[in-house]
C-alpha positions as CSV (number, residue, x, y, z in Angstrom):
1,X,-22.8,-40.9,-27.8
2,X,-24.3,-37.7,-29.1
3,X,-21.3,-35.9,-28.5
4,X,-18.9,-38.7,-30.1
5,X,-20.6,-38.4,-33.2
6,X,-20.2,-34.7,-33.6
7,X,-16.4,-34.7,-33.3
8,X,-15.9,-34.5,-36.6
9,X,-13.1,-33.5,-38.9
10,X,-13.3,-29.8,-39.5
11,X,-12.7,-29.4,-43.2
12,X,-16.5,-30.9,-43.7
13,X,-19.0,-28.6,-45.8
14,X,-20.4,-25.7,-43.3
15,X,-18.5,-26.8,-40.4
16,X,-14.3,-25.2,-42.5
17,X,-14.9,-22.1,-41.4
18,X,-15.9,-20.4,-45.2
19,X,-17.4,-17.0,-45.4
20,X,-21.1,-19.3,-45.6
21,X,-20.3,-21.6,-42.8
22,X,-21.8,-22.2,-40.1
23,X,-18.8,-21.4,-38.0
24,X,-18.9,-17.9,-39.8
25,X,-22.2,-17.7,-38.8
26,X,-21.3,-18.3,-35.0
27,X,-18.9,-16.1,-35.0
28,X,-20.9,-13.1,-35.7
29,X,-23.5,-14.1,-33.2
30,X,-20.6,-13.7,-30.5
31,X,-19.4,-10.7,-31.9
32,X,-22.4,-8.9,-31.3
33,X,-23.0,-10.7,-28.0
34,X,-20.0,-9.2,-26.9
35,X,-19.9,-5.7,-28.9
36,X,-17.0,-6.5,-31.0
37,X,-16.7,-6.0,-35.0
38,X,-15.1,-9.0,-35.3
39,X,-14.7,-12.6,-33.2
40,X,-12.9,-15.6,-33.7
41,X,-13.3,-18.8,-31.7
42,X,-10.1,-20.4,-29.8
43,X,-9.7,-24.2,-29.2
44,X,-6.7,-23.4,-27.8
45,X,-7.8,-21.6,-24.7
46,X,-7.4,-17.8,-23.5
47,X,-3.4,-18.5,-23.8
48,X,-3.4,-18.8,-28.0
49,X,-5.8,-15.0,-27.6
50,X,-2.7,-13.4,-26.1
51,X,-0.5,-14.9,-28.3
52,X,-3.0,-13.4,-31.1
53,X,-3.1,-9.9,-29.8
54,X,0.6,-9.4,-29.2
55,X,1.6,-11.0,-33.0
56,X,-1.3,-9.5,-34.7
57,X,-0.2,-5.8,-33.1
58,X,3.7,-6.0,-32.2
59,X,6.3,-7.0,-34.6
60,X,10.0,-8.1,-33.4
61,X,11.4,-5.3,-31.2
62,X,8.4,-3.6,-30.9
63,X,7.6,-2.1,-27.7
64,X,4.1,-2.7,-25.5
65,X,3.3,-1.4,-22.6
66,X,1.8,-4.4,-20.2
67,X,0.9,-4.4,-16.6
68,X,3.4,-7.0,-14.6
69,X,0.8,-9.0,-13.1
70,X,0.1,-10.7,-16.3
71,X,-0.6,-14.1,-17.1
72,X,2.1,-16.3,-18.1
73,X,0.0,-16.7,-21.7
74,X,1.0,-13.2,-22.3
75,X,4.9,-13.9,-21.7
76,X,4.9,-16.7,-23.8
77,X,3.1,-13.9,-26.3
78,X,6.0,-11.6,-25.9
79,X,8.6,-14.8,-26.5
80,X,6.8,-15.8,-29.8
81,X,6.0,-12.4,-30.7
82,X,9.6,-10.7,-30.2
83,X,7.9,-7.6,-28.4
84,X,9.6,-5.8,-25.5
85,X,7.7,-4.9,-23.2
86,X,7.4,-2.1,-20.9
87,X,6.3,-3.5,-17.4
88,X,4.0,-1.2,-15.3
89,X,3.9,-2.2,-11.9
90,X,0.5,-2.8,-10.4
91,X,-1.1,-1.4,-7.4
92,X,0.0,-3.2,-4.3
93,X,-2.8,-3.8,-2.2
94,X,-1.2,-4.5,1.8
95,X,-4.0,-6.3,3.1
96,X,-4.4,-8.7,0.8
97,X,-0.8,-9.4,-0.5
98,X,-2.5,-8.9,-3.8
99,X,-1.2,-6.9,-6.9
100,X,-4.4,-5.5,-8.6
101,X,-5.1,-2.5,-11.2
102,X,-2.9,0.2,-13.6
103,X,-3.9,3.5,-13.6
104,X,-4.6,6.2,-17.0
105,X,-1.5,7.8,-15.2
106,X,0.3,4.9,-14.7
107,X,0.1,4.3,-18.8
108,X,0.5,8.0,-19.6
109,X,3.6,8.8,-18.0
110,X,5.0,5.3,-19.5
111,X,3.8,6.2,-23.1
112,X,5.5,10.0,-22.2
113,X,8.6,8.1,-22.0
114,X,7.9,5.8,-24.4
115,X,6.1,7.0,-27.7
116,X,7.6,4.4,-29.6
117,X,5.2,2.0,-28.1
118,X,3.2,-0.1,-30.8
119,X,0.1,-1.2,-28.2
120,X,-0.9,-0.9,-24.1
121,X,-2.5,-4.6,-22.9
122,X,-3.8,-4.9,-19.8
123,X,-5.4,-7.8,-17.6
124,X,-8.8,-6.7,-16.4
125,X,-10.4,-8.2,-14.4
126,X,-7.6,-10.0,-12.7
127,X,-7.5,-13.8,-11.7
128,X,-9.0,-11.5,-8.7
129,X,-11.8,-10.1,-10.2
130,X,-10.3,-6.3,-10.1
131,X,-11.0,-4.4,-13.1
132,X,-8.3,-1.4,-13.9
133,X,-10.0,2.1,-15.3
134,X,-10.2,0.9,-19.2
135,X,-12.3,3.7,-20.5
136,X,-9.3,5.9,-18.7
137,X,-6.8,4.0,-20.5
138,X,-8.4,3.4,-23.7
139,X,-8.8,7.5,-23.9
140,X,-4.8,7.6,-23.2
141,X,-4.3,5.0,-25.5
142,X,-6.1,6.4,-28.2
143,X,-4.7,9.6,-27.9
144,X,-1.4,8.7,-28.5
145,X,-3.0,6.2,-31.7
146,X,-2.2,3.2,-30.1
147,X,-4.8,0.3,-30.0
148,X,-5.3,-1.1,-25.9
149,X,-5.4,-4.5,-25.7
150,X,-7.7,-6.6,-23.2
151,X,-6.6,-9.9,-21.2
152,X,-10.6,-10.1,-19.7
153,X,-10.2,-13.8,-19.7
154,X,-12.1,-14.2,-16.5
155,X,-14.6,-11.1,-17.8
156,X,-17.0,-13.7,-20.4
157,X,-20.1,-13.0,-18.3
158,X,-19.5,-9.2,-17.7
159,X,-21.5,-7.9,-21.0
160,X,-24.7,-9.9,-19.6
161,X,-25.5,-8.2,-16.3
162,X,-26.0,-4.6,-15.7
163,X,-24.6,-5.3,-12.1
164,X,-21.2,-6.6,-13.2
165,X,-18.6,-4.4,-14.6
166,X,-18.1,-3.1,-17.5
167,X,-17.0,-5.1,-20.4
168,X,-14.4,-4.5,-22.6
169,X,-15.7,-3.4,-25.6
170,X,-17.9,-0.6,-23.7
171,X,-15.1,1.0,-22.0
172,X,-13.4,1.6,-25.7
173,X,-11.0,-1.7,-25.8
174,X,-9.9,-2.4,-29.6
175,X,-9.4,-6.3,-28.5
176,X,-10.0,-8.4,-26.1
177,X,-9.5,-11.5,-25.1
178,X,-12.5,-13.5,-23.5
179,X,-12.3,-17.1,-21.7
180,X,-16.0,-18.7,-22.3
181,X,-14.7,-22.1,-20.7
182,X,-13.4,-20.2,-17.4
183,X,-17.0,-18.8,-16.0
184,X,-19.6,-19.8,-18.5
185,X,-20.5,-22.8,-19.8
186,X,-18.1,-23.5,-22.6
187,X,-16.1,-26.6,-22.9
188,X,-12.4,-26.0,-20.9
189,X,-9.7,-24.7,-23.8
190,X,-12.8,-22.6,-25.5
191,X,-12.5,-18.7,-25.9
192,X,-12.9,-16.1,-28.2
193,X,-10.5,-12.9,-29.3
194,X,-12.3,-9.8,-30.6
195,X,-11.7,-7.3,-32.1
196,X,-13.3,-3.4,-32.6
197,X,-12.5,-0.2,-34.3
198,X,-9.6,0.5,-36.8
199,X,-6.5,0.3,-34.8
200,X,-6.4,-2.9,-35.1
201,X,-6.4,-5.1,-38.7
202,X,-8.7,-8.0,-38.4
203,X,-7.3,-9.4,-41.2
204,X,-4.1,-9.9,-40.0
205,X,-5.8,-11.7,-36.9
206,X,-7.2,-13.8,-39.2
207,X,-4.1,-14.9,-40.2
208,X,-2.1,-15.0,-37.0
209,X,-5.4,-16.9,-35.4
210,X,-4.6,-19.3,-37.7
211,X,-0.9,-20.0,-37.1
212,X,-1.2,-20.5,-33.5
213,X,-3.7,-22.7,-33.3
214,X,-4.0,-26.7,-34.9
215,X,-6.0,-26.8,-38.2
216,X,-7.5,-30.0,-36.5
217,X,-10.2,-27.7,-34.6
218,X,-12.5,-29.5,-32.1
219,X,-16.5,-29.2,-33.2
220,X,-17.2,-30.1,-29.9
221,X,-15.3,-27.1,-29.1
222,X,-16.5,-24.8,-31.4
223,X,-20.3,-26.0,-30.4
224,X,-19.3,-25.4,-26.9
225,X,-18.6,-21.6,-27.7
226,X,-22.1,-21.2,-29.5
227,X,-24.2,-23.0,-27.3
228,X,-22.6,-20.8,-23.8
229,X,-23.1,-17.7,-26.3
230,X,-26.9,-18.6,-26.6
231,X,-27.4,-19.1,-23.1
232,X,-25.4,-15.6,-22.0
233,X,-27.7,-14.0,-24.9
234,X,-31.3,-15.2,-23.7
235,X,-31.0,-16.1,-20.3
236,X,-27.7,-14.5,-19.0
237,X,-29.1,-11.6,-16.8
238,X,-31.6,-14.1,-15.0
239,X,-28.9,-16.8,-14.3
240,X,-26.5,-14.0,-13.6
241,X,-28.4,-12.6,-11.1
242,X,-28.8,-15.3,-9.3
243,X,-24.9,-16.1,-9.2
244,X,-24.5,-12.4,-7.6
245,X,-26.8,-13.4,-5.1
246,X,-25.7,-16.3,-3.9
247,X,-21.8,-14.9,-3.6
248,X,-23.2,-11.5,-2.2
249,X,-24.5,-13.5,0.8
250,X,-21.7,-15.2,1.1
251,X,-19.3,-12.6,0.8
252,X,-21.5,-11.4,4.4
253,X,-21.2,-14.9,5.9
254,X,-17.9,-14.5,5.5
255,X,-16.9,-11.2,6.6
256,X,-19.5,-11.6,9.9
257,X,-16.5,-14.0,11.2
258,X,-14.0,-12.3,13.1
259,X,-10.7,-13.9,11.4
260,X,-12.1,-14.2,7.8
261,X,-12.4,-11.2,5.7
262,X,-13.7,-11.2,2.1
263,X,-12.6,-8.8,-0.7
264,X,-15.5,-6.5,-1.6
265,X,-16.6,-3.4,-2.7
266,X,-14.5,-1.1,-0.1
267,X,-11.8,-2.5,-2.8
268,X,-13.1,-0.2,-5.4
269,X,-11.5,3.5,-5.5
270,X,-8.0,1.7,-3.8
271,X,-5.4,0.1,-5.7
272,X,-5.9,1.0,-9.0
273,X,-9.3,-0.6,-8.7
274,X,-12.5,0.9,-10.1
275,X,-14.8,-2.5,-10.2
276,X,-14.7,-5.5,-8.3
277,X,-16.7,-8.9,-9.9
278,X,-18.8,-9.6,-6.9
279,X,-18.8,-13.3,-8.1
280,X,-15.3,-14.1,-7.0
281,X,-15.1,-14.6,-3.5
282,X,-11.0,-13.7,-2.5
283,X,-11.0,-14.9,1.4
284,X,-8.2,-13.9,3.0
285,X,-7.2,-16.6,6.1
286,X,-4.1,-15.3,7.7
287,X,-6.3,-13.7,10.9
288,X,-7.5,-17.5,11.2
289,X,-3.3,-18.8,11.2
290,X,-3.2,-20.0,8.2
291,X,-1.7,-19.0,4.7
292,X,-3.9,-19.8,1.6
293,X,-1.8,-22.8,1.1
294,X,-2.5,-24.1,4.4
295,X,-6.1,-23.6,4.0
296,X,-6.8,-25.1,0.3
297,X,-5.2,-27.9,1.7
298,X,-7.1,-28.2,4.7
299,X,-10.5,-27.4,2.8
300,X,-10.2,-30.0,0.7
301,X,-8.5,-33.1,2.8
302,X,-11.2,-32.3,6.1
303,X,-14.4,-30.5,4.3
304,X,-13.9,-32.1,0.8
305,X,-14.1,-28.7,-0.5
306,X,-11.8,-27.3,-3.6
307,X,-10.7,-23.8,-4.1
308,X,-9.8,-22.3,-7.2
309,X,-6.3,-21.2,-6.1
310,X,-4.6,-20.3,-3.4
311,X,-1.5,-18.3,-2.3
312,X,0.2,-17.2,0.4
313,X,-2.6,-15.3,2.0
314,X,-5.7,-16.1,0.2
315,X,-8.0,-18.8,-1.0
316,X,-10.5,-17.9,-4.3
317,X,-13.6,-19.3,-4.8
318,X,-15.5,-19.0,-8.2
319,X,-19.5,-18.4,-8.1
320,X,-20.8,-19.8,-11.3
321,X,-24.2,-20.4,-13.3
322,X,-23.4,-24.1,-12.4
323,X,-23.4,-23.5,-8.3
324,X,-26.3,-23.7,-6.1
325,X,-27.1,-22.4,-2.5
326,X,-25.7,-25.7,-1.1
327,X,-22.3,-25.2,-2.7
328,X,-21.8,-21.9,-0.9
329,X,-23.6,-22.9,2.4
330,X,-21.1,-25.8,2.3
331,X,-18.3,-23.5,1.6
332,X,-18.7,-21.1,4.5
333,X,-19.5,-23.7,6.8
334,X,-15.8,-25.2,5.8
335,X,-14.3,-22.1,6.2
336,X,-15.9,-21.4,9.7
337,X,-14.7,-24.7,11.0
338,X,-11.3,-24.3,9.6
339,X,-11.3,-20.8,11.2
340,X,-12.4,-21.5,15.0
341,X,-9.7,-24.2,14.7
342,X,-8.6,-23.5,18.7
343,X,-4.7,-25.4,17.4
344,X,-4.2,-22.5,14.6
345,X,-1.7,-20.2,15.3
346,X,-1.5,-16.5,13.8
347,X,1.3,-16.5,11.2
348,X,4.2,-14.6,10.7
349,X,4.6,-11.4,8.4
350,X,5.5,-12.2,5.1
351,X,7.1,-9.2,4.3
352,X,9.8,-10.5,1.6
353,X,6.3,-11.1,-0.1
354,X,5.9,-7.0,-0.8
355,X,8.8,-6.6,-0.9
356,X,9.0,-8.8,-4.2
357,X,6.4,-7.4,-5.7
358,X,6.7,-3.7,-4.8
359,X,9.8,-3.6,-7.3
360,X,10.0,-4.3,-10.9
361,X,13.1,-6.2,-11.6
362,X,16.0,-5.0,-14.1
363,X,15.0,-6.2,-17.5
364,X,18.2,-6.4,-19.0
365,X,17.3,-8.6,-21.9
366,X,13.7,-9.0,-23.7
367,X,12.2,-12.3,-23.3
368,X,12.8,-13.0,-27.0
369,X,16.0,-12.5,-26.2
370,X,16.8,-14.4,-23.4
371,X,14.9,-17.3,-24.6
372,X,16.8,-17.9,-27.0
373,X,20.4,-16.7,-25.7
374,X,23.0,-19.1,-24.6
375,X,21.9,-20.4,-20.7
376,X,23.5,-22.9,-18.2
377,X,21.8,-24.1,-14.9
378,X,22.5,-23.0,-11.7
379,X,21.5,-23.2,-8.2
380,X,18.3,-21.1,-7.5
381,X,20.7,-19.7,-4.3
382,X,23.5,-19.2,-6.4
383,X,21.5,-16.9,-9.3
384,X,21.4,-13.5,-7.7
385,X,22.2,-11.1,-10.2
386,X,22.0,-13.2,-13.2
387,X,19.8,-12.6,-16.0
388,X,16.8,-15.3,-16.0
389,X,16.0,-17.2,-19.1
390,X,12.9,-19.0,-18.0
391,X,9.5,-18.1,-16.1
392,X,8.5,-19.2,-13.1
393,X,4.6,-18.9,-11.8
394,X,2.4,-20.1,-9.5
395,X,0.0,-21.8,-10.9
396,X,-2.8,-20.6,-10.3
397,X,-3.6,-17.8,-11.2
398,X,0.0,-17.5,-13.4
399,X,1.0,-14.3,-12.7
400,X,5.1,-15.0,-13.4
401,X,7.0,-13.7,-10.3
402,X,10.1,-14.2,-13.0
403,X,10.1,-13.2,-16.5
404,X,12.7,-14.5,-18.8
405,X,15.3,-11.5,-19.6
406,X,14.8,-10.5,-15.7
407,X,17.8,-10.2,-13.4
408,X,17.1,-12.1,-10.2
409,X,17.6,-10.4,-7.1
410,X,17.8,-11.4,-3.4
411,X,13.7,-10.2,-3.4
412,X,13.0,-12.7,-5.8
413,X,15.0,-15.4,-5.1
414,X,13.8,-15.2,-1.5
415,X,9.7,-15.2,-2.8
416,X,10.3,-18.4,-5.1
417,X,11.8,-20.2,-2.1
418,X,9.4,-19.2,-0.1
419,X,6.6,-20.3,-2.2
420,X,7.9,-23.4,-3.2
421,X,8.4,-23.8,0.6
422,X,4.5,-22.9,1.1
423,X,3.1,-25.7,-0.6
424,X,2.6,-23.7,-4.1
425,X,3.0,-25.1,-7.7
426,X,5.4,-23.5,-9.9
427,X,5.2,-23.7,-13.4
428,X,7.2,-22.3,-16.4
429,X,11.2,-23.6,-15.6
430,X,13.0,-27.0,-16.4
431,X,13.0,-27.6,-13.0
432,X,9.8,-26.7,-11.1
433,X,11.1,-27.5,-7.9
434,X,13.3,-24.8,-8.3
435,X,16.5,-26.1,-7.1
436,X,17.9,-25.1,-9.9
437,X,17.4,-22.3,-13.0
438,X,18.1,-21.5,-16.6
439,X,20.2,-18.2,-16.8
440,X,21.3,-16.8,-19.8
441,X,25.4,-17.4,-19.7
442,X,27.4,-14.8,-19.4
């Protein structure tokens, strides 16, 4: 009943969001919790700070450099935006089956044969928990005058623990993007977009915050944001350390079995990878037989036990300030017993899988523009060579194996089948069993 009676209408005295209101107030608590010069709270998730960074820094036909393991909040960004990006294409890690960082290289060369390019945005950490070299990128960046943008979405609690990476705004990010609701304790659809430094103008987030998002903001929302801010800034290193604990442990559990393996620190130095969150445990179950698919399913229908994604060689757990020792004991038990299975059988390489990701695609159009360009539906087996005019993701973590303005090859066609065949859950096109596609007509 509490909570009823504070959903409010948002144009009521301190709560409209005034230079003296107590929203205002809030948000430059969380700016200084998380070293920006400037923070804004989103009731519209993570996905409305992309769209914020890319309209508040790119104008139509601008170019960005972006890393092409993105989330699909970033291509909707580009769509609404009218940027063109400049895909970088992330380090391929063979084990896993799982693209992770960019390099300062990487974003040099590309801004060598690019200098027109208006902003670099990055995803760090990944869905994963990866973290690319920001301060390396930031200093190329900058040296070229160019402001790097931040997806650190699943980053909210790295500013809070001396043990986890380093956040954004310490490794010389001029905004950032940061999901409260996805690791902390902020309702879901709450995050914050920051921003630092000169590079970008604040003002004209100000005003693009307020386009993308409904002028009917949630108070329970906004609360939700203040109260997971207080928490971070008085007790965050104590709770923290106990979450690094508990998945540190686990993370040995889980690599002591001889078909499970657990992402960990040997990840760092590889891949484009200079920090790993050691609160994401990324199991990988193909030496057990299964695919990630297989084994979410499996977890949760025999061990009542749910994952935060899947894919086609992986499951992801998240360790949280909400989780307790039982949680994870429960969790490695399920995975043991779904591990000494005697009836699994060791799969089959997946090798259309790098293959897929290995290669960026043409872009012949930008997503702007295919968007909005004439389309007609075809067969997903029929669409080789066309250009796409739709995304298509797995969801999650939303990293768009198809872009819109993309030209499809066999690669690609063959890794949507293939995951719609595995058991995943496309998102993005009309049709999102994938029988069919939009293309843009020719």
């Amino acid at each position: 009943m509490d909570v009823l009676r504070i959903d409010v209408c948002p144009g009521l005295g301190s709560l409209d969001g005034g230079p003296n209101s107590a929203l205002a107030a809030a948000q430059v608590l969380a700016a200084d919790a998380w070293g920006a010069d400037r923070s804004w709270f989103l009731h519209n998730g993570s996905t409305a700070g992309n769209q914020i960074m890319l309209m508040a820094t790119c104008h139509p036909g601008d170019v960005v450099l972006t890393s092409r393991n993105t989330h699909k909040s970033i291509v909707s960004g580009l769509v609404v935006s009218g940027a063109r990006p400049v895909y970088i294409r992330p380090e391929l890690d063979p084990e896993s089956h799982i693209a992770h960082g960019v390099t300062p290289e990487q974003i040099e060369e590309a801004l060598d044969h690019h200098p027109e390019a208006k902003a670099v945005l990055i995803v760090s950490p990944t869905y994963y928990g990866a973290c690319s070299d920001v301060a390396g990128i930031a200093d190329v960046a900058h040296r070229h005058g160019i402001p790097l943008l931040v997806d650190e979405a699943w980053g909210a609690h790295f500013p809070f623990h001396p043990s986890l990476p380093p956040h954004a705004f310490s490794a010389g990010a001029d905004m950032a993007v940061t999901g409260v609701h996805k690791l902390l304790g902020a309702f879901l659809q709450a995050s914050l977009v920051h921003v630092r430094g000169d590079l970008v103008d604040g003002d004209r987030v100000e005003v693009v915050a307020g386009m993308v998002q409904s002028t009917s903001a949630s108070a329970l929302l906004r609360a939700s944001l203040d109260v997971a801010r207080m928490q971070m800034a008085t007790e965050g290193e104590a709770l923290l350390s106990d979450v690094i604990a508990l998945a540190e442990d686990a993370r040995e559990e889980i690599n002591n079995h001889p078909r499970l393996s657990c992402l960990g620190k040997e990840l760092v130095g590889n891949h484009g990878v200079v920090a790993l969150d050691p609160t994401r445990l990324v199991v990988n179950v193909t030496g057990a037989g299964f695919s990630g698919y297989e084994a979410d399913r499996v977890l949760f229908n025999e061990h009542d036990v749910a994952v935060e994604l899947s894919d086609f060689a992986n499951v992801l757990a998240d360790v949280t300030i909400g989780h307790q020792r039982e949680d994870l004991d429960r969790f490695v038990a399920a995975l043991r017993a779904m591990a000494d299975d005697p009836h699994a059988q060791q799969l089959s390489s997946k090798g259309f899988v790098e293959e897929a990701l290995r290669v960026l695609p043409e872009q012949a159009l930008s997503p702007m523009e295919a968007f909005h360009a004439p389309q007609e539906r075809v067969s997903l087996a029929q669409s080789v060579g066309r250009v796409s005019a739709e995304m298509a993701a797995t969801y999650p973590p939303g990293i768009p194996v198809l872009v819109p303005g993309e030209r499809l090859n066999p690669a690609l066609v063959a890794h949507l089948q293939a995951q719609v065949e595995a058991g995943g859950r496309i998102v993005g096109p009309s049709d999102p069993k994938l029988a069919t596609i939009e293309v843009v007509r020719e």
